[in-house]
N, C-alpha and C positions, 0 to 999 in steps of 0.2 A: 179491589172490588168492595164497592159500599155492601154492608150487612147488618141491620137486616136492611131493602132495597130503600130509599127512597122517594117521593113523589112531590112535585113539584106544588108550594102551599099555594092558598088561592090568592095571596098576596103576590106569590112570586107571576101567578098565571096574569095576573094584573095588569102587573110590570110587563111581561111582553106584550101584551092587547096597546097600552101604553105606546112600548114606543114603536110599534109594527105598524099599529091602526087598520081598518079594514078598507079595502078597496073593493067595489064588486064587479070593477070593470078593470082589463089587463092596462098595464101601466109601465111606461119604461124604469126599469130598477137599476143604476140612477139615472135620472134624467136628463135629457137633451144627446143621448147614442144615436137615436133616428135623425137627427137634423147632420149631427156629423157626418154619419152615412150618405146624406142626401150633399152635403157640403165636397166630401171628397169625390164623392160620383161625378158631380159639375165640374171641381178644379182640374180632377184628372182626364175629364171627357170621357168617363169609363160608358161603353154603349154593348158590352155583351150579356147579355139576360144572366146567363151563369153565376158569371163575376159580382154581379147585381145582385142576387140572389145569395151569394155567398156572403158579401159586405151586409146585406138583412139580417142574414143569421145570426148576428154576429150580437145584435143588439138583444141587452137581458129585458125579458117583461116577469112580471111579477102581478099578484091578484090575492084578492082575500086578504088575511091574515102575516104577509110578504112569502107564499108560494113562489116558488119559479122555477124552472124545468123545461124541458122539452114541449111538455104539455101544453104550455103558458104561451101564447100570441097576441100580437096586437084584433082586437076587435072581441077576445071573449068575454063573457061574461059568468060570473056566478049570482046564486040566490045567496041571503046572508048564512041559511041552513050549511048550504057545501062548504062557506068560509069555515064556519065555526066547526063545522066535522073535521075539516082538513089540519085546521086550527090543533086539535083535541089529538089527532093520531099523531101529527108531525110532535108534540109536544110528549106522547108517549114514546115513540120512537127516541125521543133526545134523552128522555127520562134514563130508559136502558141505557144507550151511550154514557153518560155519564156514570151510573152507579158502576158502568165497568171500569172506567177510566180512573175515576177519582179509586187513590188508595190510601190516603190520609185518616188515619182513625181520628175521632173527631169533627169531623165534618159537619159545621153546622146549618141548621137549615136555609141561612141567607147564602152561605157561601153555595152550596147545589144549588139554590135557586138562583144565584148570578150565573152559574156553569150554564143551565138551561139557557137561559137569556141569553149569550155569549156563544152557545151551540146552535141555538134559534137563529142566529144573525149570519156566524160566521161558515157553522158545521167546519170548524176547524178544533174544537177542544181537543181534542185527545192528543193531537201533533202540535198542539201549544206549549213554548218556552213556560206559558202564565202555570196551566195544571202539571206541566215538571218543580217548580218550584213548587207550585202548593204542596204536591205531596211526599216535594224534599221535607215541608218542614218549614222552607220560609215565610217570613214575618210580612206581614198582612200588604207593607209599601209594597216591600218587591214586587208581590203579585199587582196589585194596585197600579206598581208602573209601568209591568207586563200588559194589561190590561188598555192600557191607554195608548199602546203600540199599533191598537189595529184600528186606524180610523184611516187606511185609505181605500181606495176603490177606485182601478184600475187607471194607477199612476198619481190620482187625485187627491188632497187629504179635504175629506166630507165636513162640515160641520157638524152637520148632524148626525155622522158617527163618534165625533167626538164630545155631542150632547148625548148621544144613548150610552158611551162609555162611562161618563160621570155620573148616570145615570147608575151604574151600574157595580161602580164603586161604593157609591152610597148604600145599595143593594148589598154589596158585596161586606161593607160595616154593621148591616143589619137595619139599616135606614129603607124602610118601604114610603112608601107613596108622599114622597115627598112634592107633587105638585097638587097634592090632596088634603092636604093638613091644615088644618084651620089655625087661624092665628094664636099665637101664644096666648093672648085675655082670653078668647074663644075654647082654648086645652086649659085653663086652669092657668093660667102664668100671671105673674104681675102686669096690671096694666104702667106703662111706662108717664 
């Protein structure tokens, strides 16, 4: 258990806004589960409501800030207020999780704010190989190659979990907003 607690910087909150983005209307998380639904129901001739209804279920929707849950169906919507509340408590709730989880003395603040980020996406930290080595002790790759472990989604390997993972790596080096950084002449650097 981190001591004293932790809180995720505003850099780190960023970084999820980043690569979560807001949506204010519900959305398949990932996309194209409703069409396969609608695909096997044809191929199979499936005609009983039930059945029908069960294969619906079946599909993840997501809204806001990447909420999803029970709650979440196709046709809701939110105001940007409920994203960003939702936004703000799901990000306290990760906050605790992790300051329980992590027990690495040392802990610095890019590393907690990659765990948020990483909890935010997967809510798998705690049961993660990535935070057994961190707070074995090992050296930054390990975790790093731990990290790059989880880019599929059900059965699939996402691209774009494996841009939010690098994303997160960088994060995890202490590299923030890197699609925000002004060019090197622009920070002070030699012009080339």
């Amino acid at each position: 258990m981190l001591e004293p607690p932790m809180k995720t910087s505003p850099e780190g909150k960023e970084r999820i806004m980043e690569n979560e983005s807001c949506v204010l209307t519900a959305y398949e998380d990932p996309p194209g589960q409703k069409a396969q639904v609608e695909a096997s129901i044809k191929q199979k001739g499936i005609t009983d409501p039930a059945e029908i209804d069960a294969l619906y279920a079946k599909v993840n929707w997501a809204i806001g800030w990447g909420h999803n849950g029970p709650d979440v169906h196709e046709g809701l919507a939110w105001t940007q207020e409920q994203a960003d509340a939702d936004l703000d408590r799901k990000i306290s709730e990760i906050e605790a999780n992790v300051n329980r989880c992590v027990t690495r003395a040392g802990c610095k603040q890019w590393h907690f704010d990659t765990f948020v980020d990483f909890d935010y996406n997967t809510g798998a930290l705690c049961r993660s190989t990535m935070l057994r080595d961190f707070n074995a002790g090992e050296s930054d790759e390990i975790v790093e190659a731990e990290l790059m472990k989880w880019v599929w989604s059900r059965g699939r390997k996402l691209q774009a979990l494996v841009g939010r993972r690098k994303t997160e790596i960088a994060e995890f080096e202490g590299q923030y907003n890197l699609r925000k950084q002004p060019p090197a002449s622009a920070a002070g650097g030699e012009e080339s």
